[in-house]
C-alpha positions as CSV (number, residue, x, y, z in Angstrom):
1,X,91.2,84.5,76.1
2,X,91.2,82.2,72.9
3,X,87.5,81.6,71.5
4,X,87.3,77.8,72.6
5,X,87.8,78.8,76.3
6,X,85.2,82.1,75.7
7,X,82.5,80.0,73.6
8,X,82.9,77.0,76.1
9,X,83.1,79.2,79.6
10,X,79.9,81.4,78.0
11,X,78.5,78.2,77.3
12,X,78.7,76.8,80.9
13,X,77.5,79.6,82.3
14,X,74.3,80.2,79.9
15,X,72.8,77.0,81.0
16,X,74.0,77.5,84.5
17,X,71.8,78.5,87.6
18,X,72.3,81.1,90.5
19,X,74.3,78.8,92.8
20,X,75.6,76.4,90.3
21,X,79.3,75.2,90.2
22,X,81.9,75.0,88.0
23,X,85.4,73.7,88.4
24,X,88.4,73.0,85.9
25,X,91.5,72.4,85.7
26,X,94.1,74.7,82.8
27,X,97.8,74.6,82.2
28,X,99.2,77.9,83.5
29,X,100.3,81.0,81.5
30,X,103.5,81.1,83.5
31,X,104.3,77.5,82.3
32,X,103.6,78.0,79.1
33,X,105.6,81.5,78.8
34,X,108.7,79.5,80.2
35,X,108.8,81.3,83.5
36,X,108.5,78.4,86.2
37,X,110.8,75.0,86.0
38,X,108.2,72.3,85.7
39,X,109.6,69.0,85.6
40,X,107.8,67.2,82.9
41,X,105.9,69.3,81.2
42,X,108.1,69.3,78.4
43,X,107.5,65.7,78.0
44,X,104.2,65.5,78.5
45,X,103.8,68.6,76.5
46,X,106.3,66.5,73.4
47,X,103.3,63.4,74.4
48,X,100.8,65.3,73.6
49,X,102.1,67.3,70.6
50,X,103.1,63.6,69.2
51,X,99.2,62.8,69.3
52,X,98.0,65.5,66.7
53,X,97.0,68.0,69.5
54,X,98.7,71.7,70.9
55,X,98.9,73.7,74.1
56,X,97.7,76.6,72.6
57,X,97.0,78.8,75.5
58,X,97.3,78.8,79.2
59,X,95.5,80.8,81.8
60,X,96.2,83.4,84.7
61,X,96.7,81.0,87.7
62,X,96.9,83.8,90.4
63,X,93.7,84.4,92.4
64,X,93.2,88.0,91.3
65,X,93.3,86.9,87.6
66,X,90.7,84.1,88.2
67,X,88.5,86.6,90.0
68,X,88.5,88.7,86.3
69,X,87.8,85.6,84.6
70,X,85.1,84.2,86.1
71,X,83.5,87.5,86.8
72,X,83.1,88.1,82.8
73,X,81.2,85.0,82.7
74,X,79.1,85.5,85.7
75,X,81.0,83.6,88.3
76,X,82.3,84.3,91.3
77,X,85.9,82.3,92.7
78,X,85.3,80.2,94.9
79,X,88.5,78.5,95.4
80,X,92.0,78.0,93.8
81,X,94.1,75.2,95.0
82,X,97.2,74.2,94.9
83,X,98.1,71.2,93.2
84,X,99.2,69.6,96.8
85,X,95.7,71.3,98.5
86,X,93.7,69.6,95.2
87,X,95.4,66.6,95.8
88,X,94.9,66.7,99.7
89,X,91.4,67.1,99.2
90,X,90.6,64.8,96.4
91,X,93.5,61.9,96.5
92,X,93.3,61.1,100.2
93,X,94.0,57.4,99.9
94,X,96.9,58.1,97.8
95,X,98.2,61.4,99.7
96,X,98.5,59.4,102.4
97,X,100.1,55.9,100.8
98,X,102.6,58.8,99.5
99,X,103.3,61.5,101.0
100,X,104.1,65.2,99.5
101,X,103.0,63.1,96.2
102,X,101.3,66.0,94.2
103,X,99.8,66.6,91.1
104,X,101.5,68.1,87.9
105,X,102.7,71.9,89.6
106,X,101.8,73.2,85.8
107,X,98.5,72.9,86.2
108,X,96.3,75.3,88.1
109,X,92.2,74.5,89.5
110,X,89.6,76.6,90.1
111,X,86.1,76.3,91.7
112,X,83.5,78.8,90.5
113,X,80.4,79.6,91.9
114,X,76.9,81.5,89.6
115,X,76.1,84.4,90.9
């Protein structure tokens, strides 16, 4: 894990009580290793390359791998969405107004709970 996401997940979790939630969103190692077809993330990844800044690291999206994570920090998973179960959750209005409208597939969420 690269020392910004260490420093800022011990940081979170230093200044977080028992029952306290956290939840992110993180481009996923398998779209940054090339090994899933995500149709534009190479331009957005060109847009944001263009504006002085790098996706430098992505993480685990599969359950098992967030369950590690989290757990080193003190956390336990509490969910890990899709991006068309995030977006069915949060984005009602719009889900509906368009349906099977999703959010970028090359990003993976999480939902963490303090143990």
């Amino acid at each position: 894990k690269p020392a910004a996401v260490k420093g800022l997940l011990e940081s979170i979790s230093s200044l977080s009580a028992k029952g306290s939630r956290v939840q992110f969103d993180f481009v996923k190692l398998s779209t940054l290793a090339g090994d899933n077809f995500n149709p534009g993330f190479d331009t957005m990844r060109l847009s944001v390359f263009n504006k002085g800044e790098r996706f430098r690291s992505g993480i685990n999206h599969r359950p098992e791998a967030l369950e590690v994570l989290l757990d080193m920090f003190g956390f336990r998973l509490v969910t890990a969405p899709t991006a068309k179960e995030q977006c069915e959750k949060y984005l009602k209005r719009e889900f509906k107004k368009r349906p099977g409208a999703t959010l970028q597939p090359s990003y993976g969420y999480v939902t963490g709970e303090r143990v």
